[in-house]
C-alpha positions in Angstrom: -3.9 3.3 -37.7 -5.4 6.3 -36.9 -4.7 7.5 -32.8 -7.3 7.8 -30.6 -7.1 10.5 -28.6 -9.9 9.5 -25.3 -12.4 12.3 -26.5 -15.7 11.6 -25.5 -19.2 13.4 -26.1 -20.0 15.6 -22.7 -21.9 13.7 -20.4 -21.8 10.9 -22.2 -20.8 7.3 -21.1 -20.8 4.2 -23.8 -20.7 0.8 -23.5 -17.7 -0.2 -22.9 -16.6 -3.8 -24.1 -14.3 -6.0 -22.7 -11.6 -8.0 -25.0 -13.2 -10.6 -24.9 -16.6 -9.6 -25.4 -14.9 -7.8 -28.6 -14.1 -11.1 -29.8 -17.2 -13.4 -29.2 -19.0 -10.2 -30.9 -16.3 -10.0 -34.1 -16.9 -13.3 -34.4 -20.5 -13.8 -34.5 -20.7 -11.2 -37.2 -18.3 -13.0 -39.3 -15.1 -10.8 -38.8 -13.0 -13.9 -39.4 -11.5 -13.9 -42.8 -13.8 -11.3 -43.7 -11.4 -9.4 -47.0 -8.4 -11.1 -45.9 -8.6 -10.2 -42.0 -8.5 -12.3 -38.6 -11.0 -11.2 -35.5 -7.8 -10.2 -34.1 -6.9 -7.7 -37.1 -10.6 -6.2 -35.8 -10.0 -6.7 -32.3 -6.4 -4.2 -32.3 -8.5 -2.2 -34.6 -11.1 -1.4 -31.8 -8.9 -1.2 -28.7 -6.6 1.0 -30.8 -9.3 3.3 -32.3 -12.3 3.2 -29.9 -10.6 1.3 -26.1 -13.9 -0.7 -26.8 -15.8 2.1 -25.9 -19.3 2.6 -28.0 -19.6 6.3 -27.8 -15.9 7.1 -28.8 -16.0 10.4 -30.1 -12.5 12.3 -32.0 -12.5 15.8 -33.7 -10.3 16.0 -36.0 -11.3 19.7 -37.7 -12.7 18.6 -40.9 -14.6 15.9 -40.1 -15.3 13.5 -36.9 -14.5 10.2 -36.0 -17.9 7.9 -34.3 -18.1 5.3 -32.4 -16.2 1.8 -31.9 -14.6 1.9 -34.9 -14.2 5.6 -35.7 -16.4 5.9 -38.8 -15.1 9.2 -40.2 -17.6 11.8 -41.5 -16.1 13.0 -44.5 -16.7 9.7 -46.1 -19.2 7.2 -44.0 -21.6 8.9 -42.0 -23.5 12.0 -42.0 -23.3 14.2 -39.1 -24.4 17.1 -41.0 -21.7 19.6 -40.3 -18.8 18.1 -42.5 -18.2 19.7 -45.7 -18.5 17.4 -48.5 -19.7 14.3 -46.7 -20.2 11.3 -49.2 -22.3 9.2 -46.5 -21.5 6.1 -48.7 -23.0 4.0 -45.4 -26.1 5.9 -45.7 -26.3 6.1 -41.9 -26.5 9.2 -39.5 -23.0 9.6 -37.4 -24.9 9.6 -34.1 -26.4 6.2 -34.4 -22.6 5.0 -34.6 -22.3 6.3 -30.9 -25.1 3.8 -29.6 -24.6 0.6 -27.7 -26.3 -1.0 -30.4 -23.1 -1.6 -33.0 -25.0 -3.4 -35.6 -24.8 -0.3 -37.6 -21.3 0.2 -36.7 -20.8 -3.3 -38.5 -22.3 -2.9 -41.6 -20.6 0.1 -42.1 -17.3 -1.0 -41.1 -17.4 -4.2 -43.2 -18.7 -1.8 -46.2 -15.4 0.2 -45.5 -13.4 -3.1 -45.6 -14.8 -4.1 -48.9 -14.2 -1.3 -50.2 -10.7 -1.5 -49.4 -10.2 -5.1 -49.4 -9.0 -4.8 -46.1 -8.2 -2.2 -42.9 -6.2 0.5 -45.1 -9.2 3.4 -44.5 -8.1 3.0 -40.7 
């Protein structure tokens, strides 16, 4: 898994989940078994990559890592300053940093497909 380093847009607060919250949330959008995964496979994911936090934000040169599950610009979203961006979830990065994560879900299950499983992270 890739570290989170606490980076954070300026001035900028998320929602910030609790555990729990995670869970009921993972679960309702059918996280459980999803590609061979539990809710809790999700559930590290996030606290790992995001501390539940909606507006996570990581630079990492090349590209950018958004929101609760750090949806990397090189391949997911399009924040139109990294080189070569596929954008295979057809979705701008900076609607992965809002408190609404039903984008956030549809792009990390397409990721998961994908991979048939949690390698990307």
């Amino acid at each position: 898994l890739l570290v989170f380093l606490g980076l954070a847009l300026p001035g900028t607060q998320g929602k910030v989940f609790s555990r729990c919250e995670m869970v009921r949330i993972l679960r309702r959008y059918g996280f459980e078994g999803f590609e061979g995964t539990t809710v809790a496979d999700w559930v590290c994911l996030v606290e790992h990559e995001s501390s539940y936090n909606t507006r996570a934000y990581n630079n990492n040169g090349p590209s950018r890592d958004y929101g609760i599950f750090q949806i990397n610009s090189k391949y997911w979203c399009n924040d139109g300053r990294t080189a070569g961006a596929k954008d295979a979830c057809h979705i701008s990065c900076s609607k992965l940093l809002t408190d609404n994560i039903e984008d956030d879900v549809r792009c990390a299950k397409k990721i998961a497909r994908e991979a048939h499983g949690l390698s990307p992270w």
